[in-house]
N, C-alpha and C positions, 0 to 999 in steps of 0.2 A: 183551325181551332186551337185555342190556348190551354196548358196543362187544367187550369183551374176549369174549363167548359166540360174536359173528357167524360167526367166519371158520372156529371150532373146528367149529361147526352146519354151512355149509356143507358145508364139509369131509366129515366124517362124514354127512352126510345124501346127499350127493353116491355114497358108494361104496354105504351102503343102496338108493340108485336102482337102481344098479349092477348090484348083487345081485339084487335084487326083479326086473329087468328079466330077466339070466342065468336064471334060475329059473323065471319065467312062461315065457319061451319054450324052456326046455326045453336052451337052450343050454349042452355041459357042457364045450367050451373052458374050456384056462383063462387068466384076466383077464391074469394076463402076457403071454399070444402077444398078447390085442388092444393092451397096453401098446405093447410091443415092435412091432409092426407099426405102430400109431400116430405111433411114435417114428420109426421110419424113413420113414415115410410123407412126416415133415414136417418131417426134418434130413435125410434123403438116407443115406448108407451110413455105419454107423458101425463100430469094434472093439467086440470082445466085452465089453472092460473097460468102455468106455464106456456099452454098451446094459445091464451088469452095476450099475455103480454109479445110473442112470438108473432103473434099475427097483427100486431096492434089496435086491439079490439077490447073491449070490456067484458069482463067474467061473465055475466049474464049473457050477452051476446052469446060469447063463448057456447054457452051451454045450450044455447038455442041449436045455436049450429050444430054442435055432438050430439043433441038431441033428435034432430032429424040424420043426420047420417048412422045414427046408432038405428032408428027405424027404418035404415035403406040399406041395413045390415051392412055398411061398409065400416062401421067402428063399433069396439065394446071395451064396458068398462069392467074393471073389474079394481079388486083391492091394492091397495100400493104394497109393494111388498118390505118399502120400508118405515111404513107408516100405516096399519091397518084399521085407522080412523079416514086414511082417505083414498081417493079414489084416483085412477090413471087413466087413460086413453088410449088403446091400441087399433092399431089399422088390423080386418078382416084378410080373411085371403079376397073377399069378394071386392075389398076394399081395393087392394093390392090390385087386380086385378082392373078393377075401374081405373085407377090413375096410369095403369098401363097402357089401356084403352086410350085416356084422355093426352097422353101423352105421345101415343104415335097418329092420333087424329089434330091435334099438335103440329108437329111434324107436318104430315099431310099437306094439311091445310097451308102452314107459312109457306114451307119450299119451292112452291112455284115463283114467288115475290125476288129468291136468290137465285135461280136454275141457270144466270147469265154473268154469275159472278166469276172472276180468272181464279187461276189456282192460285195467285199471289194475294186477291182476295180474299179464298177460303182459308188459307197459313194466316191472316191475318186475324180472321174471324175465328180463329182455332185458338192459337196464340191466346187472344182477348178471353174468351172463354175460360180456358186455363188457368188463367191470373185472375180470374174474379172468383173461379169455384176455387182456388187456393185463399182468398181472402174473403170468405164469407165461410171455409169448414167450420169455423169457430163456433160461429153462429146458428150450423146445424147440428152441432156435436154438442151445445151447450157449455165448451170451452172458454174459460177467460182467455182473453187476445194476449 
């Protein structure tokens, strides 16, 4: 595989995980509540536009979705604190706790697919890991690059 295949592979191979993983366990959430609770998990409370453009999703959409996870008590909104004409996003503790859930059923579920990988494989897979959450903090922090 050529420099310019890597990151496209990653990439796309990364959401088949995804998929394959939702699917094995049966899980029929969908992948934006774990987005969106992700996001809030590890930027703290955001506006709707913001969780809207983050997810690649339209405001309305947006809102459907914060809509139903604020009635499944895993999110609430409340005033922005730097703007109290508008409104922010925060993850619940029940909230918190769901993606925790959803996240070592996650786990779970993929691991068998790797259980026969060498240790030079899993350094490799660690490695890789590393260098994409070092190039995507920005993006969860709300940092310019």
């Amino acid at each position: 595989m050529n420099r310019s295949e890597v990151i496209p592979s990653l990439v796309l191979s990364g959401y088949a995980l995804g998929r394959i993983a939702a699917q094995d366990a049966g899980n029929e959430a969908p992948a934006a509540q774990w987005r969106v609770l992700s996001l809030l998990d590890q930027t703290g409370p955001r506006r709707v536009g913001e969780l809207a453009a983050a997810a690649r999703t339209t405001q309305p959409g947006m809102t459907r979705l914060i809509g139903g996870l604020e009635r499944d008590g895993l999110v609430h909104r409340s005033p922005d604190p730097d703007d109290s004409r508008a409104i922010v996003v925060g993850i619940t503790p029940d909230g918190s706790d769901a993606l925790s859930a959803w996240r070592t059923e996650f786990r779970d579920t993929i691991a068998p697919r790797f259980i026969d990988l060498s240790d030079d494989d899993w350094a490799a897979l660690t490695r890789a890991a590393e260098i994409l959450a070092a190039r995507t903090i920005a993006d969860r922090t709300g940092e310019s690059r």
